[in-house]
MARVO-917307 format. One line per field, with one value per residue (C-alpha): residue number from 1; residue in one letter; x, y, z. Coordinates in nm, 2 decimals. Layout:
! residues N
nr = NUM; ...
rest = A; ...
x = X; ...
y = Y; ...
z = Z; ...
//
This chain:
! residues 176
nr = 1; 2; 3; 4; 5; 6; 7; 8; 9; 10; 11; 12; 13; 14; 15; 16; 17; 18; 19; 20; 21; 22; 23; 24; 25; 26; 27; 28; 29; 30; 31; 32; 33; 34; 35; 36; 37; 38; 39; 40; 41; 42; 43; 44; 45; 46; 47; 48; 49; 50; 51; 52; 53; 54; 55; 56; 57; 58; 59; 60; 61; 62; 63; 64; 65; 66; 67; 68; 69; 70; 71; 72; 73; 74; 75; 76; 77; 78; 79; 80; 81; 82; 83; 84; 85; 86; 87; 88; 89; 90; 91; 92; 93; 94; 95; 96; 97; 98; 99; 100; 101; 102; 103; 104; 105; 106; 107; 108; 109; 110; 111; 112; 113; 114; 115; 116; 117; 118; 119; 120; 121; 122; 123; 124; 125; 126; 127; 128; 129; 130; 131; 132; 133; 134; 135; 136; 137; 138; 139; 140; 141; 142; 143; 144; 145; 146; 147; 148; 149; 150; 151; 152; 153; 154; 155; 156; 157; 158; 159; 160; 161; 162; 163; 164; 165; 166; 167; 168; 169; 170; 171; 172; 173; 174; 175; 176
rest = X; X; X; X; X; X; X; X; X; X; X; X; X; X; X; X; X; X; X; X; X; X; X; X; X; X; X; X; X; X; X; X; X; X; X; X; X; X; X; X; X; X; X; X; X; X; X; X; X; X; X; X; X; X; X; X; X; X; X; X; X; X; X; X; X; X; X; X; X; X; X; X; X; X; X; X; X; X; X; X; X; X; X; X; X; X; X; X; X; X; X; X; X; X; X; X; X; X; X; X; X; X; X; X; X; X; X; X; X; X; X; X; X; X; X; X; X; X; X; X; X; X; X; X; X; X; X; X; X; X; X; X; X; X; X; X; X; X; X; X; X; X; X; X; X; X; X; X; X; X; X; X; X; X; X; X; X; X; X; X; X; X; X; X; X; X; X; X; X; X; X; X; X; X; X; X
x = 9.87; 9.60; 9.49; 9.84; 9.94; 9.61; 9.64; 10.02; 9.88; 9.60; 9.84; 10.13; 9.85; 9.75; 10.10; 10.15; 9.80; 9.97; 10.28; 10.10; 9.88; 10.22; 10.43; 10.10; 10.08; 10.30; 10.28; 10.45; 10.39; 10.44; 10.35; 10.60; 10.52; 10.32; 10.27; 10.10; 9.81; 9.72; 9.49; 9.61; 9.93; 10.04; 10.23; 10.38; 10.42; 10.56; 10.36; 10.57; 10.54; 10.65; 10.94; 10.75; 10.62; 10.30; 10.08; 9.73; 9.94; 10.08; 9.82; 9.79; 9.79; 9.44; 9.37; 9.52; 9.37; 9.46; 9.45; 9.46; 9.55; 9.51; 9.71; 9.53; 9.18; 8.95; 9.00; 8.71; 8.84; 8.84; 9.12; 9.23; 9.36; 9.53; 9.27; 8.97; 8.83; 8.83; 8.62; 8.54; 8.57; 8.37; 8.56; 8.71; 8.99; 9.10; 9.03; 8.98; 8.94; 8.80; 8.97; 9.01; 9.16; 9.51; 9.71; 10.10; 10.31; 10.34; 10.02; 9.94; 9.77; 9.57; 9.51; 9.28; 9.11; 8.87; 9.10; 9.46; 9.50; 9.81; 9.88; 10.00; 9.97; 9.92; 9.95; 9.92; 9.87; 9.85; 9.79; 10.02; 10.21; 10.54; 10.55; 10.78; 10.77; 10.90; 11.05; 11.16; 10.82; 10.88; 11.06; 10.86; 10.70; 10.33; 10.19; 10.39; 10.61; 10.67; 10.67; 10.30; 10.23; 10.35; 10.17; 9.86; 9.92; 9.93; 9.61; 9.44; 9.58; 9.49; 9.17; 9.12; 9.18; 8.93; 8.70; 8.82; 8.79; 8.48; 8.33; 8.44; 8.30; 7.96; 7.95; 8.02; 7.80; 7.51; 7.63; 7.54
y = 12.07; 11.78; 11.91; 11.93; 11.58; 11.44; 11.68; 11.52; 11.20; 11.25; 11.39; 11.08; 10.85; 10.98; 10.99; 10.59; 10.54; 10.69; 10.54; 10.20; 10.34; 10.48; 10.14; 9.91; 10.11; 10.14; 10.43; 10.49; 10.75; 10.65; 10.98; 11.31; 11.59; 11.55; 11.24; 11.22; 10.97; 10.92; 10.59; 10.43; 10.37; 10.09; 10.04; 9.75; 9.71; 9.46; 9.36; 9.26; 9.10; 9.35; 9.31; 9.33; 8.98; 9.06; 8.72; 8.94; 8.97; 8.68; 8.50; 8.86; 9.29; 9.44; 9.64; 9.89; 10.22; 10.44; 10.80; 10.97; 11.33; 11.49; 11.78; 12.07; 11.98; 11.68; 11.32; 11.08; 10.72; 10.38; 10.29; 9.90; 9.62; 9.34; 9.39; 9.43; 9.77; 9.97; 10.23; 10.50; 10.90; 11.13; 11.48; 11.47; 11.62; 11.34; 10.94; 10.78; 10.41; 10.20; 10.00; 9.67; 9.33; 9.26; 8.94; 8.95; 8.94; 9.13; 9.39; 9.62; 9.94; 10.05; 10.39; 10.43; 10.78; 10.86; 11.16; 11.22; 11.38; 11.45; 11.26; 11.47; 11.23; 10.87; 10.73; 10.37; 10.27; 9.90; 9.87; 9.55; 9.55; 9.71; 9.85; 9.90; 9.98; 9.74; 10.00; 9.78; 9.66; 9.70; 9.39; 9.22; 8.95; 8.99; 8.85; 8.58; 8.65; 8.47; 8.13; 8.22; 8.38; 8.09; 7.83; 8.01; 8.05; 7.66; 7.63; 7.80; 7.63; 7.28; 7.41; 7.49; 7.19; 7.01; 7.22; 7.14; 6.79; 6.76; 6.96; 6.66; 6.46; 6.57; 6.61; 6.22; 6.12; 6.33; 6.13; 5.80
z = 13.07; 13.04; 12.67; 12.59; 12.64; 12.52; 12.18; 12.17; 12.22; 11.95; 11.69; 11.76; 11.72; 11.36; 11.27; 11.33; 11.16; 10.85; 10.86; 10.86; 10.58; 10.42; 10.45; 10.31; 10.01; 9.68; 9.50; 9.12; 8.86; 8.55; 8.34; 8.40; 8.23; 7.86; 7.72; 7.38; 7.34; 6.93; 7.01; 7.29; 7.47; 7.71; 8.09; 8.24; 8.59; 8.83; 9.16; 9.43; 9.78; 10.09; 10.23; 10.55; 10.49; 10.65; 10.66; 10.55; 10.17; 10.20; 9.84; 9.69; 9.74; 9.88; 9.58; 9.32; 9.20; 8.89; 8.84; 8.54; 8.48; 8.05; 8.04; 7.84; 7.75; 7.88; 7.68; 7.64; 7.65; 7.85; 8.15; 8.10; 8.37; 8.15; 7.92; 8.15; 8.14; 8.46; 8.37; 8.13; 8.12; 7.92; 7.84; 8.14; 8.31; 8.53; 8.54; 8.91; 8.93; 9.21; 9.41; 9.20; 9.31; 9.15; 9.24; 9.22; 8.87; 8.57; 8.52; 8.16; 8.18; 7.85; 7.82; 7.48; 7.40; 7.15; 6.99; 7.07; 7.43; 7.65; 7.98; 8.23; 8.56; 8.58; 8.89; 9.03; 9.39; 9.53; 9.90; 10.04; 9.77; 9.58; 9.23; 9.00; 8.64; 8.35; 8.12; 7.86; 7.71; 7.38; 7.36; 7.63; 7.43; 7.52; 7.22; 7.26; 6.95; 6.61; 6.80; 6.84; 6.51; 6.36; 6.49; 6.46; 6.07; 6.14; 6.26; 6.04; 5.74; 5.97; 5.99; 5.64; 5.50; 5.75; 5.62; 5.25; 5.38; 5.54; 5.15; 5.01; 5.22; 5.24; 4.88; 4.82; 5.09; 4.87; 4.57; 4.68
//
């Protein structure tokens, strides 16, 4: 009777370590099925607080991962972070990152192969956070849009005619 009630007691204790585990960890897949990858293709996700509130999360989630799953044949290529690469696989199957820091707010995923390859799986996990995917983002302006472009044509021009400027400059200065 003894081992009985300390085996019940063993296996309700790993069941609340897991639920814990379960509820301070967001899980979303954002590849079903085949995806095909000519160069490199892009996600957008959304970090959230809990709902839970819990004081430890309370300036930013533990950590994300990212796994990676081709479909068919193994994919060389790089995983990025907002631009920050991750990590790289070589004719590989599958793509696990390590746990990396992440902060709260809008996140893009890069996925970038050498030759076009077929996602089957990509999964992201942040522990003391929520996900959720941002679907639209195509016309999320990440670039910052024509506003952008714009003044940067700007610039250039600006900076051109310093340049033109300071020519001229120099070349009367040599004169005297």
């Amino acid at each position: 009777m003894r081992t009985a009630t300390r085996k019940l007691l063993a296996i309700f204790g790993l069941i609340v370590v897991l639920a814990v585990s379960a509820i301070a960890q967001s899980r979303i897949q954002l590849v079903q099925g085949r995806r095909p990858v000519k160069e490199k293709t892009n996600f957008v996700v959304d970090v959230s607080r809990e709902k839970t509130e819990n004081p430890r999360y309370a300036n930013a989630p533990e950590d994300v991962q990212i796994s990676v799953v081709f479909a068919d044949r193994p994919a060389t290529g790089m995983v990025y972070l907002d631009g920050k690469a991750l990590g790289r696989f070589d004719e590989s199957q599958q793509f696990d990152s390590n746990p990396i820091d992440i902060s709260y707010g809008r996140h893009t995923i890069t996925v970038e192969v050498a030759n076009e390859a077929i996602l089957g799986r990509l999964y992201v996990t942040v522990r003391g956070g929520r996900l959720m995917e941002i679907l639209d983002a195509q016309n999320i302006n990440l670039t910052g849009g024509p506003d952008v472009n714009a003044r940067i044509v700007g610039l250039e021009r600006r900076v051109q005619q310093l340049e033109n400027e300071i020519a001229a400059l120099k070349k009367k200065k040599s004169a005297h």
